[in-house]
matplotlib code that plots the C-alpha trace (Angstrom):
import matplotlib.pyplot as plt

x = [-25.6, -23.9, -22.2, -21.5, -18.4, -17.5, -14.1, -13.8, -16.0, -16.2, -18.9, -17.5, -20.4, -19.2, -21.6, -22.2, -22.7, -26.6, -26.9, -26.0, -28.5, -31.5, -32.4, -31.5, -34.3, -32.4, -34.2, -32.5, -33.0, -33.8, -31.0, -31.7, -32.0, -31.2, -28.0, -25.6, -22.8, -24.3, -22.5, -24.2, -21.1, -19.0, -22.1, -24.8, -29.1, -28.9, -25.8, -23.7, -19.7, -19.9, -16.2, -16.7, -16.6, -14.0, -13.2, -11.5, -8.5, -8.8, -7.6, -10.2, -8.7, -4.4, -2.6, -3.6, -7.3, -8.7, -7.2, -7.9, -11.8, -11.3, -10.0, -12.8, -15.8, -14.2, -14.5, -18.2, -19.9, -18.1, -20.3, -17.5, -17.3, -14.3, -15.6, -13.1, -11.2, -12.1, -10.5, -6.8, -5.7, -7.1, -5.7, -2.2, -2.6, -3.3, -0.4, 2.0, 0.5, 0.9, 4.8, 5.4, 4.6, 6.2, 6.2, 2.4, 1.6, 4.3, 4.9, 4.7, 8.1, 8.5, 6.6, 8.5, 9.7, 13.5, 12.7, 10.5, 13.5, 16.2, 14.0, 13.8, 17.3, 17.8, 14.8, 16.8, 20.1, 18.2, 17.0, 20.7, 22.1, 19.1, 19.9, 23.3, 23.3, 20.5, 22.9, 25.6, 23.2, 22.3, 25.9, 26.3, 23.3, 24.8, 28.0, 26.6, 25.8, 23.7, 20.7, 17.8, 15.9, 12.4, 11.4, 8.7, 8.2, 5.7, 6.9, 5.3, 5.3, 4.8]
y = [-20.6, -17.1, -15.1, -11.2, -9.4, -5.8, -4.5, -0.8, 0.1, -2.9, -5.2, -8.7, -11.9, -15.6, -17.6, -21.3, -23.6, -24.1, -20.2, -20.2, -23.1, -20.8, -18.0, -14.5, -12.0, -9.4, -6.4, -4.3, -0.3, 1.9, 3.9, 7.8, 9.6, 12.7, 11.0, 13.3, 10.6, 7.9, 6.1, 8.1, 8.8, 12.1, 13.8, 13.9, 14.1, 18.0, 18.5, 19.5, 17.4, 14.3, 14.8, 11.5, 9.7, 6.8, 8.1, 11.5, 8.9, 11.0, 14.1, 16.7, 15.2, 16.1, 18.8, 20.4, 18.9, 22.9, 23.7, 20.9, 21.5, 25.1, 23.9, 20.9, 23.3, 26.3, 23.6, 21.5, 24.7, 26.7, 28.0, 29.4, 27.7, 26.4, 24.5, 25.3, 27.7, 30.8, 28.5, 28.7, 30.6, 27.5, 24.9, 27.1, 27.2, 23.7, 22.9, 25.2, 23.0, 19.4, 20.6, 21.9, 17.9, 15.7, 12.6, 12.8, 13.6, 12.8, 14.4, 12.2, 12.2, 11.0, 8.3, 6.6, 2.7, 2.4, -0.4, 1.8, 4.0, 2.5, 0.9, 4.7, 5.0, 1.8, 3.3, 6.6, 4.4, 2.5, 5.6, 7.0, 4.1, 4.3, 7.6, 7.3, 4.1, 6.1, 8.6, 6.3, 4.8, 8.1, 8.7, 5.7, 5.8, 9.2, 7.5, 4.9, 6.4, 3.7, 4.4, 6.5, 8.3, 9.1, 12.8, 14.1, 17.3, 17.7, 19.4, 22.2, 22.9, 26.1]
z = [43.8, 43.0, 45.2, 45.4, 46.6, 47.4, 46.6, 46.9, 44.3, 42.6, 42.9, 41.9, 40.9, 41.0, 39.2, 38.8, 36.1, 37.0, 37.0, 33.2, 32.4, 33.3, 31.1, 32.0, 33.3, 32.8, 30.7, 28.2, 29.2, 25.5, 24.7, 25.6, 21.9, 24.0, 25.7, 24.3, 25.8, 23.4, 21.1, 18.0, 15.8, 14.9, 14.7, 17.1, 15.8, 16.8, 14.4, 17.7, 17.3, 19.6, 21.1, 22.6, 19.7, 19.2, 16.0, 16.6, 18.2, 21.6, 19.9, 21.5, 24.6, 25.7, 25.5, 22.0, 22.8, 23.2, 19.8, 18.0, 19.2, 17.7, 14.9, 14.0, 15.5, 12.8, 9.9, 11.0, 11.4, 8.2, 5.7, 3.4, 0.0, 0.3, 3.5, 6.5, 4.3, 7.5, 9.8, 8.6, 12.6, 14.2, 12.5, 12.3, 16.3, 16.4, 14.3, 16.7, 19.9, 18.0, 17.1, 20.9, 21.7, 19.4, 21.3, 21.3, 17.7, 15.6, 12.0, 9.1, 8.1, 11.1, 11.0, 8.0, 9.4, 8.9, 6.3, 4.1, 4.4, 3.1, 0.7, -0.2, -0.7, -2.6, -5.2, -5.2, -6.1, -8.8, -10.2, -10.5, -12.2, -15.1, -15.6, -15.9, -18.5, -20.5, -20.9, -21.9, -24.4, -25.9, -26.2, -28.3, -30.2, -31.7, -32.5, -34.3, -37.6, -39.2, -36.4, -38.2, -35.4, -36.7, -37.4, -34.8, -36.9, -38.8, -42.3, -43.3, -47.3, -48.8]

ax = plt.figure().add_subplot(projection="3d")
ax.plot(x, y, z, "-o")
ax.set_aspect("equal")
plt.show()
């Protein structure tokens, strides 16, 4: 038989094996199509932004949250051609607010894992030493005179 506990204001169950061999009676409630909490996406049925959605990453929430809601509303709702291209003070403003909190939004460059990074500086090597040995063999393509380089002009007669 199960038993119920009150903690604060958690309500804790303790079930027993025989309470899982019976089928639940429990009923499903509809979701609410007018819930504007529900899980319905970036975008709710009215067209409104659902700032609750998972996938804005919590960023209409923080410190920059009020910008970054300018920002995104200036954008959904812009009827410019160049969709979002009237919103340019918002997302500047949001921009200023990100920088003023680096440890919370990060720039990209910052990003960048110290492997990635030297492998960077190993590509940027590599890339020094072609350079330098095709020069070296251009040099000694032109001293050896029995080399015929093709003409890439086209000859015009008159």
């Amino acid at each position: 038989m199960s038993s119920v506990r009150e903690e604060g204001k958690d309500r804790i169950i303790f079930v027993t094996k025989e309470d899982h061999e019976t089928p639940s009676s429990a009923e499903l409630v509809e979701e609410d199509p007018n819930d504007p909490y529900g899980e319905r996406g970036l975008i709710l049925p009215n067209g409104d932004i659902n700032w609750n959605c998972p996938c804005l990453g919590g960023m209409a929430s923080g410190p920059c949250g009020t910008e970054f809601k300018d920002a995104f509303s200036c954008f959904h709702y812009s009827k410019e051609e160049v969709k979002g291209s009237d919103c340019l003070e918002q997302f500047r403003a949001m921009q200023e607010c990100m920088q003023r909190y680096p440890e919370l939004y990060p720039q990209e460059d910052e990003r960048v894992p110290q492997e990635q990074s030297s492998e960077t500086d190993q590509t940027s090597q590599d890339s020094a030493s072609a350079e330098t040995s095709g020069a070296n063999s251009t040099s000694s393509m032109e001293e050896d005179s029995d080399i015929t380089l093709p003409n890439t002009e086209s000859s015009v007669e008159s």
